[in-house]
N, C-alpha and C positions, 0 to 999 in steps of 0.2 A: 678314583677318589674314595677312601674312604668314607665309612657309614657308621652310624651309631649303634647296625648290629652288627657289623663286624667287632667292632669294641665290646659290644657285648659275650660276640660269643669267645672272645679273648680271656674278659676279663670272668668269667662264669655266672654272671646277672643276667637279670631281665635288659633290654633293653628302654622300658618307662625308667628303671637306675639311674644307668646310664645320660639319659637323658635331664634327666633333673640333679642329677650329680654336676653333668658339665653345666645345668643353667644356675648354677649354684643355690637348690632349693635345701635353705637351712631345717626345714623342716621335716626332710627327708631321713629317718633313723638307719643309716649306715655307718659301719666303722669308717674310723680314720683310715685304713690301713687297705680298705674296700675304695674309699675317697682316692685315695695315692695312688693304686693300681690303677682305678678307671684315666686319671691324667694323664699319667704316665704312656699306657697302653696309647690314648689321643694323640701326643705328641709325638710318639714312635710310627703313630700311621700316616704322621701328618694329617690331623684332620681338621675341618675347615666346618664351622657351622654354616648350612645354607642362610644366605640372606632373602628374608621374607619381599617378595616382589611386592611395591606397593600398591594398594588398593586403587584401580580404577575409578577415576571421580567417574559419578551420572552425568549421563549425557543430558543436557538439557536444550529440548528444542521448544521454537515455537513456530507455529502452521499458519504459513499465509496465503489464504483463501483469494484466486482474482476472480471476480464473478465473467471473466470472459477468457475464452484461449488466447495462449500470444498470439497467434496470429490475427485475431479481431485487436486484441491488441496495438500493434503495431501501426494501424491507420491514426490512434491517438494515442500519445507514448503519457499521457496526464496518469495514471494508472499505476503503467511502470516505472514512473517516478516515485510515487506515492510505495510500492515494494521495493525500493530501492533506500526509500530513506528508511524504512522499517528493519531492512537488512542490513545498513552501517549500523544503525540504535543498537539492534538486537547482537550484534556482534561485539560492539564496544560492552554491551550486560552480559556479557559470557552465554549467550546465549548462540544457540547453530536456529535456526529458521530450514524448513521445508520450504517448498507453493504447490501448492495444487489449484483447480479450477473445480467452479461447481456450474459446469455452463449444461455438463449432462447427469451427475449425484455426485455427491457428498458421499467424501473421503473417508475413510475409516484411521483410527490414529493411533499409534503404540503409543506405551506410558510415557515415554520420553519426551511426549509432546507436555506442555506445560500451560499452553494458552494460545489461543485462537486470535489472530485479526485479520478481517474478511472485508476485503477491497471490494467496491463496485457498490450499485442498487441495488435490493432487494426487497423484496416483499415482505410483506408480513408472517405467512409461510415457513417462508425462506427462514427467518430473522428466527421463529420456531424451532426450528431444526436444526438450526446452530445453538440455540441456547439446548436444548436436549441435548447435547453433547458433555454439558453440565461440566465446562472447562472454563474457566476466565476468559471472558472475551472481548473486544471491539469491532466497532463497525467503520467504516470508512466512508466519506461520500453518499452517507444514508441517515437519516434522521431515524436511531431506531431506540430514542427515551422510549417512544409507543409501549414497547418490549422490556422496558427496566433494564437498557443496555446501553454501556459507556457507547460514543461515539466522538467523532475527527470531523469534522465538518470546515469546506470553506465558505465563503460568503462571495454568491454571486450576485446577490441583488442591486446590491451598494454599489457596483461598478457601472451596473446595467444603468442604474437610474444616472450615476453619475456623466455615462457616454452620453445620453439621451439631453440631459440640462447643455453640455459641452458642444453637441451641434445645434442645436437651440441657439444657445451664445452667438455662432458663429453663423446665424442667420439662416440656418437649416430646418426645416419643421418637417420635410417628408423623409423619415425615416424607415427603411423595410429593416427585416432579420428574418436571414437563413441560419435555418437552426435544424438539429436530429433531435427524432424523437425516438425514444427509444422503451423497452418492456420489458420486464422480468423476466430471469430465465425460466421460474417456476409455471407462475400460471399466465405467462405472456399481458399481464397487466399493464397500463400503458404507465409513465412513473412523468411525476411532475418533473416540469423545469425551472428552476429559478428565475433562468433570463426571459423565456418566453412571457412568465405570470407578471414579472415586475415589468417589461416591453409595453405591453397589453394596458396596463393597470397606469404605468406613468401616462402614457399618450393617450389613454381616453378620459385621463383628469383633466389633460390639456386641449380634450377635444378633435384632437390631430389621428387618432387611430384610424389606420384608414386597413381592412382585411385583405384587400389585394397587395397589400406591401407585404404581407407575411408567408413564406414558404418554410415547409416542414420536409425536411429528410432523413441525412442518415449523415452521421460527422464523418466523412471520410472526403476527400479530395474528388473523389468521383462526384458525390453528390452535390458539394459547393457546387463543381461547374456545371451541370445540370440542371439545377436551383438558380442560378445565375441566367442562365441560356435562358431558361422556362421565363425569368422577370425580363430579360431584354424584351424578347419575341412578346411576350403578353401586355407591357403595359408602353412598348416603345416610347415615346416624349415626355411621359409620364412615369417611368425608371424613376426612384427616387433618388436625390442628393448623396444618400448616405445610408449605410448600411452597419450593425451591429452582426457577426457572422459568429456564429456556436463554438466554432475553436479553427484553432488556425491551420486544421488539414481542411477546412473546409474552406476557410480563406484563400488557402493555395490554387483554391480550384475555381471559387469566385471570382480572382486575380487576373486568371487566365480566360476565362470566358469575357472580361470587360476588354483585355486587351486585343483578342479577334475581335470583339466587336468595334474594334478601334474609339471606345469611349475612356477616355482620359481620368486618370485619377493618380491624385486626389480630384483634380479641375473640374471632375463633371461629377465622379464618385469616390465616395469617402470608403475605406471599409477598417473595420474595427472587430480583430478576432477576439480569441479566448484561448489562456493557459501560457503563452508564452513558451511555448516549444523552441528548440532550436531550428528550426527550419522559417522559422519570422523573420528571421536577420538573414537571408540569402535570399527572400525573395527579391523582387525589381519592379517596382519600388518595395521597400521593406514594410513590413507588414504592423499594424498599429497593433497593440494584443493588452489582453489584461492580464497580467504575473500573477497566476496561483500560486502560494507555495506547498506544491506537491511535492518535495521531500521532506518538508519542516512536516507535514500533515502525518509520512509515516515514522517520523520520528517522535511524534507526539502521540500516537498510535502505540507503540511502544510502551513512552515512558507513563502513559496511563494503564496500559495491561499490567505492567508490573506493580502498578502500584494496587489495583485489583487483586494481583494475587496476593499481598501481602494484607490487603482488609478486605475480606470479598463482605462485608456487612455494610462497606461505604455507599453513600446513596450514589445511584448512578446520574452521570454527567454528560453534556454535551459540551466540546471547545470547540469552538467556530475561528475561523484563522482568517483576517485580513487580505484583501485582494491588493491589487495597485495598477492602472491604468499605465502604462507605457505606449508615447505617441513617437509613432517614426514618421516615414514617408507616406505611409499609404492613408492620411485622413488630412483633414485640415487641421 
């Protein structure tokens, strides 16, 4: 394929000529007859102007922080929901999304990255260290106004107190809750619970708090049934009616320890998880749960970062997302 200095050295020019002769620059002082040759000499080589490759749009990402590896993960998928609606959001905004984990440090980020939203609990520390990163951020499942940082929050209180009036109603006053307790990755801080605090606080307005109904684990299926065994064995005839249980892997496993125990439920025990996993509907009996909505959360996650980066002077905000009780088989 010809070249512009081939034409050049054809036509006896420079080839800067050359080149602004064929881009037809009027302002160029050449003869006519210098004009004609240079064409001329173009068409006789057949030459083809290169076409300018177009400019690569910027990549723009954004960095979603899970305060736990997947495989801590995995025992409660409420998380990976929550990165999952973050990740439709963020894709329908022309945005690519990373994940990293800060269960052992905090990531380092190319410019590409555009804004931060950081799934899980964390500390005060913690919440520090992300905002040093001095990138538009959210928080997820953590109240971090403290910090002057937009956050996603859902509302577990309201469900909690709700289940608690709802066996009441239905002539139940001894209520336990197996629940995980769980601490920061930073400085092993123990972190509140919603369920446990409003638990506590409903049933000792109404005088019914009773401290042997209450076991503290770890939200995984192993620890339900554990947690479960431990309330059989320790409190036998005195086993409560009804149980509120931290999320539904842990139901899974509460489920299973009542039914070795051959005690009957709902008939003898109620149980009422959290998050509404898909694994609530395949247990036997189906598992009563309270519906997070854990994608709507990372999709609202999302379209508040963005709106961050476009006024980062806005005061920062908290959106707290409605729960909703769903009763199957496993409660009255």
């Amino acid at each position: 394929m010809a070249t512009i200095q081939d034409i050049a050295s054809k036509a006896q020019v420079s080839p800067s000529t050359v080149s602004r002769v064929l881009n037809y620059d009027k302002s160029l002082a050449v003869t006519t007859e210098t004009r004609q040759r240079i064409f001329e000499i173009a068409e006789d080589l057949h030459y083809q102007k290169s076409k300018k490759k177009p400019k690569k749009k910027a990549v723009k990402r954004i960095a979603l922080l899970q305060w736990h590896s997947l495989e801590a993960e995995l025992n409660d998928l409420f998380y990976m929901q929550v990165q999952h609606g973050s990740v439709v959001e963020a894709t329908a905004q022309k945005f690519e999304t990373i994940v990293a984990t800060t269960d052992s440090a905090l990531p380092e980020f190319d410019r590409s990255v555009q804004g931060i939203v950081a799934i899980g609990r964390f500390d005060r520390d913690e919440l520090r260290q992300f905002k040093a990163l001095r990138l538009p951020l959210v928080v997820v499942a953590t109240n971090s106004l403290t910090e002057a940082i937009d956050c996603v929050n859902g509302d577990y209180a309201t469900p909690t107190k709700m289940i608690i009036e709802h066996f009441i109603d239905q002539g139940i006053q001894d209520i336990g809750l197996l629940v995980g307790s769980e601490t920061t990755n930073g400085n092993k801080q123990p972190l509140h619970d919603a369920r446990t605090g409003t638990y506590m606080r409903e049933l000792k307005d109404l005088d019914l708090f009773n401290a042997d109904f209450l076991f503290q684990g770890e939200f995984t299926p192993e620890s339900g049934y554990a947690l479960m065994q431990q309330a059989i064995k320790k409190l036998g005839d005195r086993l409560p009616h009804a149980f509120l249980v931290g999320n539904d892997a842990m139901g899974v496993g509460a489920l299973r320890a009542l039914q070795e125990a051959k005690l009957a439920v709902p008939q003898r025990v109620s149980i009422i998880g959290f998050n509404d996993s898909l694994v609530a509907t395949y247990t036997n009996p189906q598992l009563s749960t309270v519906h997070a909505y854990s994608e709507e959360m990372g999709k609202l996650a999302i379209d508040q970062l963005i709106r961050r980066m476009q006024d980062p002077e806005r005061l920062p905000r908290m959106v707290t997302l409605p729960s909703k009780i769903i009763y199957r088989e496993s409660s009255v």
